[in-house]
ROKOLMI-640224 format. One record per residue: x, y, z of N, C-alpha, C, O in turn. Coordinates in pm, whole numbers, padded with zeros to 5 digits, always signed. Layout:
residues N
XYZXYZXYZXYZ ...
This chain:
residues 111
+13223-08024+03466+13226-08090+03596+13235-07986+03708+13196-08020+03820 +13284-07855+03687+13344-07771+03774+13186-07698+03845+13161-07658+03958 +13104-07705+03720+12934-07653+03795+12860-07728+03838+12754-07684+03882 +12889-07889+03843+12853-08016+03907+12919-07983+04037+12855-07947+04136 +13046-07997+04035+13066-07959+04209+13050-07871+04255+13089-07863+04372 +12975-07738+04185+12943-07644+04278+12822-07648+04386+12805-07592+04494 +12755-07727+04318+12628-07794+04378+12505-07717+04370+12397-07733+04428 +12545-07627+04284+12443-07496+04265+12347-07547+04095+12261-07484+04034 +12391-07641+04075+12335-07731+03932+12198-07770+03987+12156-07839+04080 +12129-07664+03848+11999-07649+03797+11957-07785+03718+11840-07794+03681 +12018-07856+03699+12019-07977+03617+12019-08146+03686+12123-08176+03745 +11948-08213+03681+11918-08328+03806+12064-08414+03704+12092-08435+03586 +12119-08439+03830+12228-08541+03820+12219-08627+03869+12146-08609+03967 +12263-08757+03859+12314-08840+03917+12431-08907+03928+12465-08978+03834 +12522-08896+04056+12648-08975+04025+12678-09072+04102+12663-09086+04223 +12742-09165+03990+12760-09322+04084+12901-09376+04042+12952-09345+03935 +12961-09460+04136+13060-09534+04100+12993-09661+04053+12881-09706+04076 +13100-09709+03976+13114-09835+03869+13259-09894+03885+13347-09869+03803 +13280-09971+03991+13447-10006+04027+13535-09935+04036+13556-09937+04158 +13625-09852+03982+13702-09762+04003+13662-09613+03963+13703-09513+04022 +13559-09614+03831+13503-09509+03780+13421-09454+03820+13340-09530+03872 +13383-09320+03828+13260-09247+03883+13188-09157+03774+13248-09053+03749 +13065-09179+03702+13003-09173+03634+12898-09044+03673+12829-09062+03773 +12884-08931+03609+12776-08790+03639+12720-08798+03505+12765-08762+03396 +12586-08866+03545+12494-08851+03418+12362-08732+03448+12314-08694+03555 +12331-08695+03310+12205-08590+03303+12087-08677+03382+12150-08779+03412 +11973-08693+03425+11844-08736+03443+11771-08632+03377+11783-08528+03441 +11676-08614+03242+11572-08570+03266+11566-08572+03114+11654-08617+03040 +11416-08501+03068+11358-08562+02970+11282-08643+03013+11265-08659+03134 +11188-08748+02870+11124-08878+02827+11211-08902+02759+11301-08839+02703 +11152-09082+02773+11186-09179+02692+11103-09135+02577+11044-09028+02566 +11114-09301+02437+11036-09276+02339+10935-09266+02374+10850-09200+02315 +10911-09345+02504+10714-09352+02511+10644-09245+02603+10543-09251+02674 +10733-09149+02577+10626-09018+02649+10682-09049+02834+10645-08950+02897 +10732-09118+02899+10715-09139+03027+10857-09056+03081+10928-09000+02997 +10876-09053+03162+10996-08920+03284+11083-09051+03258+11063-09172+03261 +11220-08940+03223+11355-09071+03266+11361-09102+03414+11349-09009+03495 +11375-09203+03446+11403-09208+03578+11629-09257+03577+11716-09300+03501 +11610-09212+03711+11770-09221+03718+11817-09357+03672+11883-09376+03570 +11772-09459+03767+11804-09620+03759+11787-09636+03595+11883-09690+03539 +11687-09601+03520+11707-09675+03402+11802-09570+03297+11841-09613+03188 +11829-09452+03337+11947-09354+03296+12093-09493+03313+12133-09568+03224 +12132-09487+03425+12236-09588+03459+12271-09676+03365+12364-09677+03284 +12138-09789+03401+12175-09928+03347+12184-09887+03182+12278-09944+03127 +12080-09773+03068+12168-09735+03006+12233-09735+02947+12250-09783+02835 +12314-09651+03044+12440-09565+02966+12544-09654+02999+12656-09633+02953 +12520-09757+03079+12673-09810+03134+12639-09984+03073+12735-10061+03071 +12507-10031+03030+12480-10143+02949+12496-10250+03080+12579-10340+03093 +12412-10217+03150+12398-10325+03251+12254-10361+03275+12153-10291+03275 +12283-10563+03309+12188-10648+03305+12144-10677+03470+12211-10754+03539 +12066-10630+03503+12017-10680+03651+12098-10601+03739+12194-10644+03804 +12053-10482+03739+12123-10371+03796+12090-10356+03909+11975-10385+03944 +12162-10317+03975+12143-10290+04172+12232-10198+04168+12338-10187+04107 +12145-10098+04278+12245-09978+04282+12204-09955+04461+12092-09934+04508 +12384-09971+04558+12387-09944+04683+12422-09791+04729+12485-09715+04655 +12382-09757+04844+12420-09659+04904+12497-09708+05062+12455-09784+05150 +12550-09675+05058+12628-09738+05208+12630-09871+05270+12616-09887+05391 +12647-09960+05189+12573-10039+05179+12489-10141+05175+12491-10263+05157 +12390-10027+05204+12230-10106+05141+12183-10025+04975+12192-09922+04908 +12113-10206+04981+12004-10200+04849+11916-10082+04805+11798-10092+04838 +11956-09959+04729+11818-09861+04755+11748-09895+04574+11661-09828+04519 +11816-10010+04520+11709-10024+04403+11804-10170+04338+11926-10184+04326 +11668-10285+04298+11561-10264+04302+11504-10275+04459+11546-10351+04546 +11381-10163+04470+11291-10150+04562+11173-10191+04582+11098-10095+04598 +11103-10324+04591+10938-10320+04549+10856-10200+04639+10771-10125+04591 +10889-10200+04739+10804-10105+04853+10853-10003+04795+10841-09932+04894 +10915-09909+04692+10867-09751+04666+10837-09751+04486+10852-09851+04414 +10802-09645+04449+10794-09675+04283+10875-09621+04287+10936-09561+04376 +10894-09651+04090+10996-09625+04008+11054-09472+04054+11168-09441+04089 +10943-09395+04041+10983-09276+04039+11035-09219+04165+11143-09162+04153 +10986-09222+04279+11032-09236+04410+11181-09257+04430+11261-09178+04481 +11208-09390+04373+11336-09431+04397+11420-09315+04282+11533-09282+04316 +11386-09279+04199+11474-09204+04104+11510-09069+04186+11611-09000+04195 +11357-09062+04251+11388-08896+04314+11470-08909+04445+11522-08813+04503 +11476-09017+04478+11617-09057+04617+11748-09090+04542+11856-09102+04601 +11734-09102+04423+11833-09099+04414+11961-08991+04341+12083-09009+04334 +11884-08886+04298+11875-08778+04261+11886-08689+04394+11968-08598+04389 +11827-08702+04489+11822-08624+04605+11980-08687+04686+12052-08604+04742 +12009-08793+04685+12114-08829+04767+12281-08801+04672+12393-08832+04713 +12256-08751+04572+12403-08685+04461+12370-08537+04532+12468-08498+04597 +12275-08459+04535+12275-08351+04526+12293-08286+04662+12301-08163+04671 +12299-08364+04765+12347-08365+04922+12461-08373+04904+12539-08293+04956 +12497-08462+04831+12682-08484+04867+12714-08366+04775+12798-08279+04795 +12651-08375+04694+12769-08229+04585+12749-08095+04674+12837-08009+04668 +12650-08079+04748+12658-07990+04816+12794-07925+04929+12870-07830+04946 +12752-08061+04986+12877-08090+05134+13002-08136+05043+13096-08168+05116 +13035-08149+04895+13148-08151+04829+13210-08287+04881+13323-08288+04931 +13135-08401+04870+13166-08568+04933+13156-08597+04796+13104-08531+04706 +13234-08746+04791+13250-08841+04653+13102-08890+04673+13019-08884+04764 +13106-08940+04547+12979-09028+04516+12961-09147+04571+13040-09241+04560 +12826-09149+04651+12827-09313+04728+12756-09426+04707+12755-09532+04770 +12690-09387+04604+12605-09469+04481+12676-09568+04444+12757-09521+04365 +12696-09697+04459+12766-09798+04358+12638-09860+04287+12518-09855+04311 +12726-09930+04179+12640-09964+04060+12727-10094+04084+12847-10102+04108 +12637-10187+04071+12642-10346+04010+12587-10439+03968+12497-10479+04042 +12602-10493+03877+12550-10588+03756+12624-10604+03645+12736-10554+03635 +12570-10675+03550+12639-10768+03459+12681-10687+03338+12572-10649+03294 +12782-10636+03253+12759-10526+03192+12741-10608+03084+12811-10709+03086 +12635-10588+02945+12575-10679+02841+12714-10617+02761+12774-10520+02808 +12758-10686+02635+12823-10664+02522+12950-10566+02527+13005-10503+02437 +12984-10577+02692+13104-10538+02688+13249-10580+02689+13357-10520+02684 +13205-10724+02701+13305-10814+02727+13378-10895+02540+13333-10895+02425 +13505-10952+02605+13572-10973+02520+13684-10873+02447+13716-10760+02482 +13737-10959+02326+13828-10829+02282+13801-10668+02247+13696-10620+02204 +13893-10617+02270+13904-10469+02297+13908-10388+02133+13858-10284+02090 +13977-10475+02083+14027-10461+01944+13925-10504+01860+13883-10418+01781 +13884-10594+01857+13818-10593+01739+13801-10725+01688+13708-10777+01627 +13939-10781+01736+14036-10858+01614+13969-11031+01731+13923-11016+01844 +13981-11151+01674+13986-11241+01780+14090-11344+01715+14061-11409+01614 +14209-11354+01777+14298-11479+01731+14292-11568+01751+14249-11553+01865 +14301-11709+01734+14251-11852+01719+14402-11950+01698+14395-12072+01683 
């Protein structure tokens, strides 16, 4: 984390809050099908969310119909790497439905 806030990271990040948590994921690589990760589908992801919206101050910067996929990944990639610069929290929130995270913690279900 300590070369994430230096802001000198050679490596595309993205960081977002998720309610109280703040989440610094890798972006980069392909998927299986040969295509560029984009950030937004990095997110939803790693964090198992259904109908994902992700704000910046906020407004809506995804989903976007007026920019592509990739566009929006590279704003959003570009707007972590401003703040890690100027050493600001993350202003990315993430919200949506998280799939198969709900219910008991344990394991166990009592009746």
């Amino acid at each position: 984390k300590s070369s994430i806030l230096s802001g000198n990271n050679e490596v595309p990040i993205v960081a977002v809050r998720y309610g109280q948590q703040i989440f610094w994921l890798h972006v980069g690589g392909e998927t299986n099908d040969g295509d560029d990760l984009l950030a937004q589908n990095r997110i939803a992801n790693v964090l198992g969310i259904e109908g994902l919206k992700i704000l910046h101050r906020g407004k809506v910067v995804f989903p976007d119909d007026a920019k592509t996929p990739k566009d929006i990944s590279k704003h959003l990639l570009t707007i972590t790497q401003q703040e890690l610069a100027h050493h600001k929290k993350p202003s990315l929130v993430v919200m949506g439905k998280r799939v198969g995270h709900w219910g008991s913690q344990g394991g166990h279900v009592h009746r």
